[in-house]
C-alpha positions in Angstrom: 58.0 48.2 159.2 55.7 45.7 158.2 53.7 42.4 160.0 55.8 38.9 159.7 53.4 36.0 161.4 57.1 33.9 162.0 58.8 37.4 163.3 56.1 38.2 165.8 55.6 34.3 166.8 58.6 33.9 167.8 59.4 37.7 169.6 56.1 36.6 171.8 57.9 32.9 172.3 61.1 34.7 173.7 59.0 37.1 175.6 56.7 36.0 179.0 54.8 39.3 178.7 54.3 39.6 175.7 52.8 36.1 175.5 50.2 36.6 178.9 49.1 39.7 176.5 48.4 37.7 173.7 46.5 34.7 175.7 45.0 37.0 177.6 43.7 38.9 174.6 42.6 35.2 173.1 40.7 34.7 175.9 39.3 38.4 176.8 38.2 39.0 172.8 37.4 35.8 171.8 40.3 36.0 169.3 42.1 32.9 166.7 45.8 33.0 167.3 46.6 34.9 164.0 44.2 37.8 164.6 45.7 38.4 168.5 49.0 38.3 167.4 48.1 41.5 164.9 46.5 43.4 167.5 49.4 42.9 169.5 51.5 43.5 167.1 49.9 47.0 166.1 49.9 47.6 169.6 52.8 46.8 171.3 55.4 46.6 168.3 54.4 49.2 164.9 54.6 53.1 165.1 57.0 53.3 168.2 55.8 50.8 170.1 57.3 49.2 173.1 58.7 46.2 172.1 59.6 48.1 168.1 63.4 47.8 168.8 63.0 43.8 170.0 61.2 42.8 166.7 63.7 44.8 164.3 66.5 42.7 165.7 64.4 39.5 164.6 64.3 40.8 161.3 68.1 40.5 161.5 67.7 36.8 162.0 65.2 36.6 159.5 67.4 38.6 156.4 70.3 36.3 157.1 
């Protein structure tokens, strides 16, 4: 599975915990957008992660 900016934007749009994780890890970290959607992404989406099956179902939307 790999990292899509527009993919992981939009799963943490449609998702209110997902995005209180990201601003919070903005704010906690001192992070740019695009850098605390990664670590989010690595660790709440790749390898099994929580929200894995959510994101594949973007890239659904995404193919078509």
């Amino acid at each position: 599975m790999k990292y899509f900016r527009p993919q992981m934007q939009r799963l943490v749009n449609e998702n209110r915990e997902l995005h209180d994780r990201l601003k919070g890890l903005m704010r906690d970290m001192d992070l740019q957008k695009n850098y605390a959607l990664k670590a989010l992404y690595h660790s709440e989406v790749a390898d099994g992660g929580r929200y894995q099956q959510a994101y594949q179902a973007l890239d659904a939307d995404f193919i078509k």
